[in-house]
Phi, psi and omega in degrees: 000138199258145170301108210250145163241143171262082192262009201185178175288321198267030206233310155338291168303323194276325191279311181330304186263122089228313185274004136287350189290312170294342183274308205270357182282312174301292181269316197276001162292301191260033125274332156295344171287319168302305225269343184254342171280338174058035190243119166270013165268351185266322165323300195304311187272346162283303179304311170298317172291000184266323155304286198319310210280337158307297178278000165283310114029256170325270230281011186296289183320283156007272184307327151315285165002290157306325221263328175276017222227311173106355175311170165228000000 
């Protein structure tokens, strides 16, 4: 994944929708696939990786943040 600088609100936004637009492309096909296929462990296990790839997402940003801070 390439290195996005944030300078600004809209600059936020614009990383915010490119980087859900990759999440929901990503994670959410292979829960509508479970989900249409009607197997809940694949649902279960699609639904947890969709969460997962949401809260990596938040510390990727976060840790920019910090990082912008001078924090570690």
């Amino acid at each position: 994944m390439e290195t996005v600088t944030i300078d600004n609100r809209s600059d936020f936004a614009l990383w915010a929708i490119e980087r859900a637009k990759q999440i929901v492309a990503e994670q959410g096909t292979a829960l509508a696939l479970a989900a249409r296929d009607m197997n809940d462990t694949a649902i279960g296990e699609a639904g947890n990786a969709l969460g997962q790839a949401i809260a990596d997402a938040m510390l990727e940003v976060f840790d920019g943040l910090m990082d912008g801070l001078g924090a570690d």
